[in-house]
N, C-alpha and C positions, 0 to 999 in steps of 0.2 A: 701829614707827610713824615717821613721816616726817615732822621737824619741823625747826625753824630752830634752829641751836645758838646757841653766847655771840658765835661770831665774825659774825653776823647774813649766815646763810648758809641759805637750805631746801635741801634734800636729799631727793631719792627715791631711795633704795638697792635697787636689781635684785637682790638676793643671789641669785637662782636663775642668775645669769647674770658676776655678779661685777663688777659695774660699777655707777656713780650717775652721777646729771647731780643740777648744784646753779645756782641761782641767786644770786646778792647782795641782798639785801634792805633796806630803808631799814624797813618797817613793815608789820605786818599791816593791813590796811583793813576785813576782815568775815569774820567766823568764825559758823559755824551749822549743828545738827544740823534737819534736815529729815526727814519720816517714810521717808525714802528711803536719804539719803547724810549725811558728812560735807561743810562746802564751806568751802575760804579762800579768801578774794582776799587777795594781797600786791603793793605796789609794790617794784618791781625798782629798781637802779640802772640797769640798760644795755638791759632787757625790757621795759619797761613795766608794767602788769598782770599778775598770773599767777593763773591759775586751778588749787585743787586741790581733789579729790573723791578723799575717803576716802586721804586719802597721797597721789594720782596725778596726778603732774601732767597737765591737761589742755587748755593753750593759755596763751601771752603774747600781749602785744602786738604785737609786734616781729614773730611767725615765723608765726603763725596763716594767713597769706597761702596759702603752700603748701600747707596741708593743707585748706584749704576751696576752692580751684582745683584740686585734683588730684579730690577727692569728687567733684563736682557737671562743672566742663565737660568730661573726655572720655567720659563718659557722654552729657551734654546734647548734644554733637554726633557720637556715635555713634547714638542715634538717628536717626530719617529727620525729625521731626515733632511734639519733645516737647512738647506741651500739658500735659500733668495730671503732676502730678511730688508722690511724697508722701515725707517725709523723716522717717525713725523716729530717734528722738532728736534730737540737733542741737540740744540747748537754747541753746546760745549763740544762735544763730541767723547765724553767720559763713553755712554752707554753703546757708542761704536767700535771704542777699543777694544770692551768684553765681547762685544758680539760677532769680532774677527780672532780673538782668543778659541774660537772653533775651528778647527780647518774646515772640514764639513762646508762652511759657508761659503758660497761662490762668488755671492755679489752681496751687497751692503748698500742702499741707496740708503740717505738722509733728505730729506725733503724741511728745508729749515725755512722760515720768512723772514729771518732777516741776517744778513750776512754776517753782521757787524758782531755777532755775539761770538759766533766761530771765529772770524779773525782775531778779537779781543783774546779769546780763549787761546790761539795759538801762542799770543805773546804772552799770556800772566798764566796761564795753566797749560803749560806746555805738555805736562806730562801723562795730562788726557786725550793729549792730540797723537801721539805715538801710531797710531794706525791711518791717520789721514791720508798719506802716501800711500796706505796700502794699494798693491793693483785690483784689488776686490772692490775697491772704497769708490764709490759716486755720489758725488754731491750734487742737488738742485737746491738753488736759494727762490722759494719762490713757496704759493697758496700750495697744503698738504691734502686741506680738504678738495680743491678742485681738481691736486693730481689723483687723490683716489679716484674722484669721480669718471678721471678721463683711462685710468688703469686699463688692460685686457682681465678679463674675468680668468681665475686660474692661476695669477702669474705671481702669488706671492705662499712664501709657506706660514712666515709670522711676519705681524705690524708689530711694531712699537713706538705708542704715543706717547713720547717723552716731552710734557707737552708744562707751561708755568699752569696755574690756578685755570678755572675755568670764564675768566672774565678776560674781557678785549679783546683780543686775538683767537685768542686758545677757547673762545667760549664756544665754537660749531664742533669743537673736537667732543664735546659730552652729548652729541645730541642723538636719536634713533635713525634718521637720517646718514649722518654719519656711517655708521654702525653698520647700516644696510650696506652702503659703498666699500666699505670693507670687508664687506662677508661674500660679496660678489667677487671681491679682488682676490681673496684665498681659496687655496687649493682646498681640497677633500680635507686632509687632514692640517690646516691651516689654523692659527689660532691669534690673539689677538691680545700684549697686553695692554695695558694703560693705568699711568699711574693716576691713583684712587683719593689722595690725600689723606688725612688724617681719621684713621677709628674712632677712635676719641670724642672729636669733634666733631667730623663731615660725616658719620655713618648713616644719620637718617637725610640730610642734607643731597649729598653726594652718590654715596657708596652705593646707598637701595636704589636710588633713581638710576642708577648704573648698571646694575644689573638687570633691572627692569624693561632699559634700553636696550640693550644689548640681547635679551632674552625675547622683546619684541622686535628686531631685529634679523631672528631667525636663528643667532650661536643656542646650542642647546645645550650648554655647558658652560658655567662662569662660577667663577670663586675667587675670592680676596684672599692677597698674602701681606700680612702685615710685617714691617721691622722696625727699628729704632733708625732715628735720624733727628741726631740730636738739634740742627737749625733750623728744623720745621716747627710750627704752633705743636704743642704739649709733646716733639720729643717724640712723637709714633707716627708712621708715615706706613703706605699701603702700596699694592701692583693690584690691580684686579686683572684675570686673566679670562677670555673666553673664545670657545672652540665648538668644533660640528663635533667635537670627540672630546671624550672624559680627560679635564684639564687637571684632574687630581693624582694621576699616577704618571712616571717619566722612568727614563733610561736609569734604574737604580746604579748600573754598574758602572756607568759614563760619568755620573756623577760623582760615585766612590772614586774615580779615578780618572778626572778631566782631561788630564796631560796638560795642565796649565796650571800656572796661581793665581789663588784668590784672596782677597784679608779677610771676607768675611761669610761667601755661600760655602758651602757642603753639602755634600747627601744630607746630612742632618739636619743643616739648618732647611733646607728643604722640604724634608719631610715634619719639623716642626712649625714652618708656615701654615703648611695646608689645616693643622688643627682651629679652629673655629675660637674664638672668645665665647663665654656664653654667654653674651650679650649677644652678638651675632644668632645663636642658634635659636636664642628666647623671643630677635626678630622677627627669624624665618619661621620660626613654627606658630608666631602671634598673627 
């Protein structure tokens, strides 16, 4: 288990990969078993807030930026016309704020399983929560998988499975199954991200069996965008994206010129996602 030693240090130790990412810590702020998960918040010296679930860490203050702009805008402007946008997990609520940073979008449901992590989020990371009042903004606390299931076929343009690791909860969120229930749930030109975990690490683990899914599922279109995130295992973290339509070209011009701020997408950094590692392309073409 993954906790703060004498030298006021938390630690999450990767041992299957042989590596930890540690933060400094000043003091725990809120500790609580939920019918769900473990959850801490700790104040960092140089992070801010840190959020952990079950050992894991899962957002500071300080880096969260990148990883809630990579989920949500190249999806949002790979679409033609995103209005209806539903978000499975995501209880921070970081990747809802960007996702109402579109006017375009009409409605914003969240579909979270456990309440406790949004509320937590409201008091220690308030400043992810700024769109929660939105009148666009709907929240269900409750199973994502079973709301796809029960969805109208049609009624969505993009998913985002803003979703912890694929184990205990979150583990039906990687399956072909899934996959299928969302591909039913989106429109024509509907698409679908989910964060992918680490290049690095999870590529042949994760990343191919994902595509795979997803691919046997019916999207005929799927591609990994990879970025930095520094409190993830090695520091690189991924979106893999798939659609009934070519998920590698977007609104160039929407993007050159959001009408919003970001700290870290752009048209550019956008169009330097979509390029491939070649390890990736030595995958796909082996």
């Amino acid at each position: 288990m993954n906790l703060p030693d004498k030298t006021h240090w938390f630690t999450e130790i990767c041992e299957e990969h042989g590596s930890a990412i540690s933060f400094r810590i000043r003091r725990r702020l809120h500790e609580e078993k939920t019918d769900y998960q473990h959850i801490e918040i700790y104040e960092t010296t140089d992070f801010g807030n840190l959020m952990v679930i079950d050992g894991f860490i899962m957002l500071t203050s300080r880096d969260n930026f990148l990883y809630h702009e990579m989920m949500s805008h190249p999806a949002l402007f790979t679409h033609p016309d995103p209005e209806r946008v539903v978000i499975i997990g995501g209880g921070d609520c970081g990747t809802l704020r960007e996702v109402l940073k579109h006017k375009g979008v009409k409605h914003a449901l969240q579909v979270e399983i456990d309440e406790r992590v949004t509320r937590l989020s409201e008091h220690y990371f308030p400043e992810l929560c700024e769109s929660n009042r939105d009148p666009r903004t709907e929240f269900l606390f409750g199973d994502g998988i079973q709301w796809m299931k029960d969805a109208e076929p049609g009624s969505v343009d993009i998913i985002i499975v803003d979703s912890t690791d694929p184990i205990g909860p979150a583990e039906g969120l990687f399956t072909e199954d899934f996959y299928r229930s969302c591909y039913r749930v989106l429109g024509d030109t509907g698409l679908i991200v989910q964060q992918s975990e680490s290049p690095l690490l999870h590529y042949d683990s994760i990343i191919r069996p994902m595509h795979s899914a997803m691919q046997a599922a019916g999207f005929s279109h799927t591609h990994t965008l990879p970025f930095p995130q520094p409190c993830y295992p090695s520091g690189w973290w991924s979106a893999t994206l798939a659609g009934k339509q070519d998920v590698t070209t977007f609104r160039d011009g929407d993007a050159e010129n959001p009408g919003f701020t970001t700290q870290y997408y752009t048209r550019n950094i956008h169009q330097g996602a979509l390029a491939m590692p070649a390890f990736f392309l030595k995958s796909h073409s082996g």
